[in-house]
N, C-alpha and C positions, 0 to 999 in steps of 0.2 A: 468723343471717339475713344476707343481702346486703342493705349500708349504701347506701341509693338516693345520700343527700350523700357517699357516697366512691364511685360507681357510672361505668359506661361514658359517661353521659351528662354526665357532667361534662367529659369533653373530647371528646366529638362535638359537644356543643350549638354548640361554639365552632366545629368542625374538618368537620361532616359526617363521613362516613364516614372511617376512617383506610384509611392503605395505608404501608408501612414494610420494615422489613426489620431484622435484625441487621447492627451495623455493629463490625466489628474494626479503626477503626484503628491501634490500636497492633502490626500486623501489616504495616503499609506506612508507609514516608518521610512526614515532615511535609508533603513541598512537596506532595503528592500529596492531600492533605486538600481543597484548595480544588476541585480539581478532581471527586472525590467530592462535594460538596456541588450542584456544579455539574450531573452526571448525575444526584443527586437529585431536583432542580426539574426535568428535561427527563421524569422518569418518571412524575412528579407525586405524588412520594413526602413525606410530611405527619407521618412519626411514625420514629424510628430506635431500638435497643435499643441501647444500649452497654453494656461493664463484664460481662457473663455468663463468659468467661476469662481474666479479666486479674488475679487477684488476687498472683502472680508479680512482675507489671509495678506491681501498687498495693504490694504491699509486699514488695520483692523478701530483705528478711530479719527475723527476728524483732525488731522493735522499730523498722526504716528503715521510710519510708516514702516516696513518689512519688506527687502525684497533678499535677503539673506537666502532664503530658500531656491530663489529664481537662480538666481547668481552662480548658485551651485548644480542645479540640474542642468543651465546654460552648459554650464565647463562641463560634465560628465557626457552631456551630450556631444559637444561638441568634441571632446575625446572619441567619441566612438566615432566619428564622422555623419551622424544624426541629421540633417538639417532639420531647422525648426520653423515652424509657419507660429508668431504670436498673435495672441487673438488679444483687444483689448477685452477685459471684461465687463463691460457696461449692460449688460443684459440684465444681471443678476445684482442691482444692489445690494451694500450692505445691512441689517437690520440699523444701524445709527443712523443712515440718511430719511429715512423712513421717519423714525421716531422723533428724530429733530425738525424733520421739514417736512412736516404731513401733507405739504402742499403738491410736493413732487410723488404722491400715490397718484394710481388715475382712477377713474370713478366708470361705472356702466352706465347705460340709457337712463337707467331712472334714479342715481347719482350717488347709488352705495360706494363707499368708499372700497377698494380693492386691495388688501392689506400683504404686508412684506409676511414673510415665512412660507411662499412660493420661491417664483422668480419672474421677472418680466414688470416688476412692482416697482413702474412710473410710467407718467404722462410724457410723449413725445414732446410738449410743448412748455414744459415745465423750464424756466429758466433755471433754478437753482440744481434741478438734475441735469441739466447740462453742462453746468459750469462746473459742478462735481464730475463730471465724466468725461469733458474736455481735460480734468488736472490730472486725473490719471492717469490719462492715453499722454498728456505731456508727460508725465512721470516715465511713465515704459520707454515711450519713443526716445526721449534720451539718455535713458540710458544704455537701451541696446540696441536702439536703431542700424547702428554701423558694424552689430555684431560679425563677426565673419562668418558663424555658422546659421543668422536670421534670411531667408529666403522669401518670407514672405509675410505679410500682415492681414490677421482678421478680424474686421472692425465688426465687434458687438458679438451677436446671434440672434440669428432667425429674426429681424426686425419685420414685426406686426405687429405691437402693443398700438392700443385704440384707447383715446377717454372721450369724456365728454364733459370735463370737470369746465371749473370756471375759465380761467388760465386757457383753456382749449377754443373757449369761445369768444373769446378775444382774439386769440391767434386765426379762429377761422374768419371772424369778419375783415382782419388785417389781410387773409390772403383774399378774399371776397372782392375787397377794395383795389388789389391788387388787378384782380381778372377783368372786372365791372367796369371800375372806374369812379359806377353814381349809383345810386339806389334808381333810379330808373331805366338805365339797361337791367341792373338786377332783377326788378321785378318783372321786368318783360321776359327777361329768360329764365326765370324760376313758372313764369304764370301764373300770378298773385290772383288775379284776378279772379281765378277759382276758389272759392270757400273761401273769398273775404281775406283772403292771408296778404293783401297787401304791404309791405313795410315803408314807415317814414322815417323812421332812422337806423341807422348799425346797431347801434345799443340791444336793439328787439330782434334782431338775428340770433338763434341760437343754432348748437348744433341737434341734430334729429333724435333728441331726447325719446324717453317714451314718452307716450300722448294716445288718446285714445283712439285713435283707427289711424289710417293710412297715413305716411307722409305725403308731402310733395316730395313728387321722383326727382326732380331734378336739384332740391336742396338735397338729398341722398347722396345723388350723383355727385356733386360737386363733394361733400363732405368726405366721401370716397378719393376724390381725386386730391382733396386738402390732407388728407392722412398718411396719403400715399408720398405726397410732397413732403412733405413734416417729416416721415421717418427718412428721407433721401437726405433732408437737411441734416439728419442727425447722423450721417453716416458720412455726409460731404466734410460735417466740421471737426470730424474725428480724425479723416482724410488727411487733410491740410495741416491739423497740427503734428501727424505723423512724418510729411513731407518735409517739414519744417526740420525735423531732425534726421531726418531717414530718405534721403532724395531719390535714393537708388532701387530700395526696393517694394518690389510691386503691393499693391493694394488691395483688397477686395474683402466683400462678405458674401457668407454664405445666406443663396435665397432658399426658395422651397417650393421649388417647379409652377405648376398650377396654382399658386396659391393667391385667393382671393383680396389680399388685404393691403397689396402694394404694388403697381404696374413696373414690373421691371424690365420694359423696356429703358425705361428712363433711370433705372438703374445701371443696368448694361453702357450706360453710355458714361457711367460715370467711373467705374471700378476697372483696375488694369489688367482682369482677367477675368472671366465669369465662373464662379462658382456656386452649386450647387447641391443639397440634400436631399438624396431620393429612400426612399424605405420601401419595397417591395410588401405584399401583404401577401403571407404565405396558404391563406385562409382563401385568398381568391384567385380562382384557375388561372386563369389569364391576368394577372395583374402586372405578368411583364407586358401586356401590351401598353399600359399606361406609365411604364417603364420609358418604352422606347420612343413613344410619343413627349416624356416630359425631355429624354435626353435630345430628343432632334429640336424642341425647344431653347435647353440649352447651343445647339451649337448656332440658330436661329438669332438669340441673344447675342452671340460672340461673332455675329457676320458670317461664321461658317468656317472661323478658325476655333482650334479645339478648348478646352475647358475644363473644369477640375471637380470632379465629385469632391467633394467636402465630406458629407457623411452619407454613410449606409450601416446597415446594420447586416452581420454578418450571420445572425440566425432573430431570436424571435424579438419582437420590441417588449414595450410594458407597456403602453398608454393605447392602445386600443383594449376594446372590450370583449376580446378576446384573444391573446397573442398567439398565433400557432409557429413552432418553427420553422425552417426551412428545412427541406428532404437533403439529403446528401448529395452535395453537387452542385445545388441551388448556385451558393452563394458564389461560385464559379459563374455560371453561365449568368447571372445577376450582373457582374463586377464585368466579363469581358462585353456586355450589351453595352454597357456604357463607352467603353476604348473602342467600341465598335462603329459608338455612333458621334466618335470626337474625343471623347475623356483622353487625357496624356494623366491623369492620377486616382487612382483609389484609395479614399480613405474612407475609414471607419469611425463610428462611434461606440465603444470604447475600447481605448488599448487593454484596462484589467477593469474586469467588472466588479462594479462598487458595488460592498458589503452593506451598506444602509443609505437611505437617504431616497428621496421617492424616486430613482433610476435602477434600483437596486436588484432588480428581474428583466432587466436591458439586457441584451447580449456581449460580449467584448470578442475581441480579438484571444485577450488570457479568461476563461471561464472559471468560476470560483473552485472549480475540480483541478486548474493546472493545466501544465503542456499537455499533458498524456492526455489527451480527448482530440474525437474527432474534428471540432471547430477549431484548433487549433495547427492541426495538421492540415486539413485545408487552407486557413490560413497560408502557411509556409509554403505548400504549394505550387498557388495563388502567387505571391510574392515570385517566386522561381519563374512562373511562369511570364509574370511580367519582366522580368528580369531582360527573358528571352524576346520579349516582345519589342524592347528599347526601339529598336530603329521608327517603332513605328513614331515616335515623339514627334510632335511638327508638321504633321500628316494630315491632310484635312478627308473630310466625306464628305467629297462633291453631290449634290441632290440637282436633279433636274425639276424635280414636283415641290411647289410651296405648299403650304397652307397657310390661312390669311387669318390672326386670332389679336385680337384687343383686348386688352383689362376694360374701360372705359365701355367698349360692348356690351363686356361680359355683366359689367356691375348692374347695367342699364337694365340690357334683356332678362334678369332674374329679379326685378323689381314686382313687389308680391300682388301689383295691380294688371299686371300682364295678365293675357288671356289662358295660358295654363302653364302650369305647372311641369308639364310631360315630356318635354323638349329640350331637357336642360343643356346647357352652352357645354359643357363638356363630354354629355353623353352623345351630342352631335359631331362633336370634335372627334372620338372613337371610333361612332361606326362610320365618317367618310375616310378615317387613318386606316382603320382593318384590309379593305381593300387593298390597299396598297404595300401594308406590309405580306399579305399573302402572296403577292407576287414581287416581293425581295426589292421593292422601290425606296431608293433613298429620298426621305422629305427635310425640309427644313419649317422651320412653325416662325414664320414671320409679323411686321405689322405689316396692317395695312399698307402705309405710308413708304415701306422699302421698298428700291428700285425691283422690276421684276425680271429686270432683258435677260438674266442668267436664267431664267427657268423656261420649261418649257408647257407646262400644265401648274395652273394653281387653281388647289379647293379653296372654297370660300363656305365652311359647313353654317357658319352661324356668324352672321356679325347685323343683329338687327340694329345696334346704331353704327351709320356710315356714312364720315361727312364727305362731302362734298369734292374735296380736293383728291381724296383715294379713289372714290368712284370712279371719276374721270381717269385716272390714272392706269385703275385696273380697265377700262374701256379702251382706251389710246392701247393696252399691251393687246389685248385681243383682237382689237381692229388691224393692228401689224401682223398678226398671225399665231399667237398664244390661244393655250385652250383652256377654258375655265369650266371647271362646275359650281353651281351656285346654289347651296343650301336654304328651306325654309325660313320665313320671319324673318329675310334680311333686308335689308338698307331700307328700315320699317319707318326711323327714328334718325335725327339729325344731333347734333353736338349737342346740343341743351336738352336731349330727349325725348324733343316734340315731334309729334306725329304728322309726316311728310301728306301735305293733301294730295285729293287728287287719285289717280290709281298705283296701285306699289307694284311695283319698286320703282318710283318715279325716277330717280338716279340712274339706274340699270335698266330700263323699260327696255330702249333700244339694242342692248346687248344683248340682252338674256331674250328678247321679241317674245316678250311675256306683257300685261298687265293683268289685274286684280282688282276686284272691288270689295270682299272679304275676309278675314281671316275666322275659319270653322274649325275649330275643336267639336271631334264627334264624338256622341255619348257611343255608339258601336262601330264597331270594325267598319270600312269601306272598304271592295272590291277595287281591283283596279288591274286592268293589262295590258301589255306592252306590247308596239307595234314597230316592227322595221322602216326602212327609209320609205318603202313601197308601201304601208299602211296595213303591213301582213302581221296577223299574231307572232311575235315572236318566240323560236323553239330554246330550248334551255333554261326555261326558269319552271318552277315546280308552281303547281296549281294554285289558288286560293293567296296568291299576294292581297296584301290589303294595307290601308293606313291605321292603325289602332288607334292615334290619338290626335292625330292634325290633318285638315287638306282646308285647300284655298281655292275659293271661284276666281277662275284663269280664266282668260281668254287669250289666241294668239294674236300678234302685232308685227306685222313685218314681211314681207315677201316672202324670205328667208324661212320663217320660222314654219317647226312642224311640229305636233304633238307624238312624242315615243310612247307615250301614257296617256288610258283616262280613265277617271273613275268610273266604274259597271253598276253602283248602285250609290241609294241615296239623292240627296238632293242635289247632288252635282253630275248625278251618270250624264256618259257623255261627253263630257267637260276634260279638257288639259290638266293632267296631274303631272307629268312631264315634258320638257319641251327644249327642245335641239336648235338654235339659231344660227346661221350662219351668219357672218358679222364682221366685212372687210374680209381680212384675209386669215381670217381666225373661227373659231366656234367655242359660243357659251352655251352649258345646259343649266335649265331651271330645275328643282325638283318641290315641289309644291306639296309633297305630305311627307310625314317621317315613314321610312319602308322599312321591310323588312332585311337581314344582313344580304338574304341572294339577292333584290333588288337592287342593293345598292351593289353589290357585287359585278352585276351585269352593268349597271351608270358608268362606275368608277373603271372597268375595263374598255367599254366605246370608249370613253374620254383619252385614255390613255392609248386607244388606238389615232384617234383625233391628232392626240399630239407627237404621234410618229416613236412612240417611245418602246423599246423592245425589251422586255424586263430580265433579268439574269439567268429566270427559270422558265422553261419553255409550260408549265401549269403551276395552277394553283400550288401553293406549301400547306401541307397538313398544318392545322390550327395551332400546334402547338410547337413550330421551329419557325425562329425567325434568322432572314438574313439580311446582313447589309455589307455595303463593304465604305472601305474605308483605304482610299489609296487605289494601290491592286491588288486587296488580299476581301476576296470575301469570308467573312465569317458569318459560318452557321452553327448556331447555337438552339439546344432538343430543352423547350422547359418543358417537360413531363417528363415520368417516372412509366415511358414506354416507348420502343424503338421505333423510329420513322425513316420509311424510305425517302430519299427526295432526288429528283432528276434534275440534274442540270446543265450547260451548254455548251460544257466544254469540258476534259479533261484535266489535273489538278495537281499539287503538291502541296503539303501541309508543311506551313510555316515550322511547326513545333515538332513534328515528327520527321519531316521530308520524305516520307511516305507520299508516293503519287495513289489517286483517286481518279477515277473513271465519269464518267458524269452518271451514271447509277451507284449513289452511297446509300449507305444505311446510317443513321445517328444512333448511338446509343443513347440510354435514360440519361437526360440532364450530361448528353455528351456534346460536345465542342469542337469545331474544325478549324483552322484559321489558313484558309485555300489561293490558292497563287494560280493562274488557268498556265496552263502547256501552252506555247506558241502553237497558233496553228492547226488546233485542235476545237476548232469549235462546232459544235454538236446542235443538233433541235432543231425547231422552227422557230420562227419570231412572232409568233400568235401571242399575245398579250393574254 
């Protein structure tokens, strides 16, 4: 569990909201340090990372070491009253470890060795790169663990490194042994039995090297789930020997939302804060919707207390293949979606943008032009504006709507022997999120496994493997009276990844008063239309809906259950493509093909009329303003570069202005409100 006495709030209580950035100075001249400290305080920057690649510069050979330079940015910082987040450096070994211990490179699928003059250049499971990066993190942690201006610790970066070298497959049959027990539950829950892949001893386990066609899914699966373990251990043992000298303060690393490569649930449980790096892509219209989805994840992680951006970038990145930058204003309504949807901190990556080195067309907080630019002055802004915001430190965004998301799912269901390709786990996750954020609903993105009784609607967009224990669980909340929707291809697949006999969703059959006997990927569009409770076409949705690339032979099951949808043509006209069950004292809906956004748009509104829930706006929000609130202040925030009307239910005051608002505003381009309702004044209908 997240240690509340090692928690975010021990240095906001002090600080308000943070705002920061990574700071490299052992990248620029000493004389140049004061001056950096100096556009510090003009941006109103309160928190700096140091140390994340400097382990070269801290111990430039085996057994030297340097921390003279540390020592001194400590004291200047801490003169200014700076607080400082230290990050251990272990992401980025030195070129020495490399050359001396070639053992601790890690190698790919087919066992090239992966050489140092990157970064990220070692094996999780390498003992000798541990024991080298356990002695540094002991080196830092004591000696400035107790610092008085050290606030907080970040162990590594961005942990995902993957091998599959020898050293790795040793460790994976150790954790194997661990799970298994014997080579004969292994082979019953791998499925040896298929293609002759039986094992008779450890030794002949490898990890999912390449090979000529397909793996076994579930030696995948597990290999995923062993890597994901590995790098937690490398993050736990970093942990402990920083507690060892540093008891007081808090812990944590930075993850990277959505990302494939490590289940941080199970990290969440282990770090005294959750922290997290989002990058917006200024290339993609809407790419704050995958903004606001990755942050309701973070607060999801954190039980629903708040959390700390780590990094963002403040205009364009370098490593996509194409970087555009952000419009002016951007990075405003960027940085307050996040405090909006839990953040108590914005940081950046970088404080001054480095002049070479392969980050070198990265954006910083100082752009190689200097103060006088416009990033710059947004910036300080920004800063000011948080300033103002302080109170909100502490402050949660209560969500009444979950969403139900797995790594262990996710890893399964994009397994390259699945039935297609077109459905992918996250583009599912979007379009059942869109709905919701159009009508200003605060979600959280949980597991399965978390209690549900605080919510009152939970999506289930995509969890095709679902064992057994959650099922039940998400059944028990809906039979009490919760309302669910339940996305295609789910509870397809059990823990080991095998396929549940019988009709699916055999776990959910009675909930959802759905079964099936096939999954159809259609080579063309399928027809499909929607009928009211009475079995009447229903009005409001535009002509020609259809599934372009999945529908499923349904049948209903249950007294209860009724068909909202069926498909009009193909080998299924006729048949249930959606279906409504009533269920105890609750209602789950199935949806049996991927739809189009108005489809899901009209799902995702019943449902939420199901669950009694009255949304902030009495319609839809133009596509491109999102709100949420946080407390009792709603924020609405315009990502386009065009003004939007939006109506809402009550009369208002703006936190930052104290300007009172009408429940008819207009947003300006990439403008921002952060609204407080008038007593008493509430406005609209409560039509969802």
């Amino acid at each position: 569990m997240l240690l509340p006495s090692r928690g975010l709030d021990t240095i906001t209580s002090r600080s308000g909201l943070l705002f920061g950035a990574d700071y490299n100075p052992e990248q620029w001249p000493e004389d140049t340090w004061a001056d950096d400290i100096n556009l510090m305080h003009k941006a109103g920057i309160n928190l700096v990372t140091l140390g994340v690649f400097s382990w070269a510069r801290l111990q430039p050979s085996e057994g030297s070491w340097d921390f003279g330079w540390l020592d001194r940015i400590f004291a200047l910082l801490a003169e200014a009253d700076i607080r400082i987040c230290l990050a251990t450096p272990t992401a980025s070994p030195p070129p020495w470890l490399g050359h001396r211990y070639p053992d601790t490179l890690p190698t790919d699928p087919a066992g090239t060795t992966l050489w140092y003059g990157s970064r990220n250049q070692f094996s999780p499971s390498s003992a000798v790169y541990r024991r080298a990066a356990l002695q540094v993190t002991a080196a830092l942690a004591e000696r400035y663990g107790k610092h008085p201006s050290l606030v907080l610790w970040h162990v590594g970066n961005e942990l995902g490194q993957i091998s599959y070298d020898d050293e790795t497959a040793d460790a994976f049959r150790t954790w194997l042994l661990r799970r298994y027990g014997s080579l004969t539950k292994l082979n019953r829950a791998w499925g040896t039995t298929f293609w002759s892949q039986g094992y008779g001893s450890w030794e002949e386990i490898l990890p999912p090297r390449t090979a000529p066609y397909l793996h076994n899914p579930t030696q995948v699966l597990d290999f995923k789930r062993f890597t994901s373990d590995a790098l937690l251990r490398l993050y736990t043992a970093e942990r402990d020997v920083i507690r060892k000298y540093s008891p007081d303060v808090p812990v944590t690393t930075n993850l990277m939302g959505f990302f494939r490569g490590a289940d941080y649930f199970g990290f969440a449980g282990e770090t005294d804060l959750v922290g997290n790096n989002w990058y917006t892509d200024p290339a993609q219209p809407q790419t704050w919707e995958l903004g606001a989805l990755t942050h309701d994840l973070c607060r999801g992680l954190s039980g629903g207390r708040p959390w700390l951006l780590m990094e963002s970038a403040v205009s364009a990145v370098n490593w996509r293949a194409h970087n555009a930058a952000k419009e002016p204003g951007a990075l405003r309504t960027d940085s307050l979606s996040a405090v909006a949807r839990g953040a108590d901190g914005i940081c950046f990556f970088q404080f001054r943008q480095s002049a070479f080195g392969a980050e070198r067309f990265h954006s910083a907080v100082v752009p190689l032009a200097g103060e006088d630019t416009r990033t710059f002055r947004e910036v300080a802004d920004l800063g000011g504006e948080l300033q103002a915001l302080r109170s909100l430190a502490g402050t949660t965004a209560q969500s009444a709507v979950a969403i139900l998301f797995d790594w262990e799912s996710w890893w399964a269901a994009e397994s390259p022997d699945c039935p297609t390709e077109r459905i992918g786990v996250m583009d599912q996750l979007l379009a059942y999120y869109r709905p919701l954020l159009r009508r200003g609903l605060s979600v959280e993105v949980v597991h399965p496994g978390s209690p549900l009784a605080r919510f009152d609607l939970v999506l289930v967009p995509s969890l095709f493997l679902l064992r057994e224990e959650h099922a039940a669980q998400l059944e028990s909340w809906v039979h009490a009276g919760g309302t669910a929707v339940v996305g295609p291809f789910t509870a397809v697949a059990d823990a080991d990844g095998h396929l549940r006999q019988g009709r699916f969703p055999s776990v959910l059959a009675d909930m959802l008063g759905v079964t099936g006997e096939e999954w159809r990927p259609v080579a063309d569009a399928v027809g499909i239309d929607f009928r009211d409770s009475e079995g009447n076409l229903e009005a409001g949705l535009p002509e020609g809906v259809n599934a372009a690339a999945w529908s499923e032979d349904l049948c209903l099951h249950g007294p209860k259950a009724r068909a909202r949808a069926t498909f009009t043509s193909g080998a299924l006209a006729g048949q249930p493509a959606v279906v409504r069950n009533g269920f105890g004292a609750g209602t789950a809906w199935y949806v049996g093909a991927d739809l189009p956004p108005a489809a899901l748009q009209h799902i995702v509104g019943a449902a939420v009329r199901d669950a009694g829930l009255i949304p902030p706006v009495p319609d839809l929000l133009p596509a491109d303003v999102e709100l949420a609130i946080r407390g009792e202040w709603h924020f609405l925030l315009n990502h386009s570069n065009e003004s939007h009307a939006v109506r809402l239910r009550h009369q208002s005051v703006d936190l930052l202005t104290g300007q009172a608002h009408g429940p008819d505003l207009v947003l300006e381009p990439h403008g921002a409100l952060i609204l407080k309702a008038t007593p008493d004044t509430t406005n609209g209908t409560d039509t969802p």
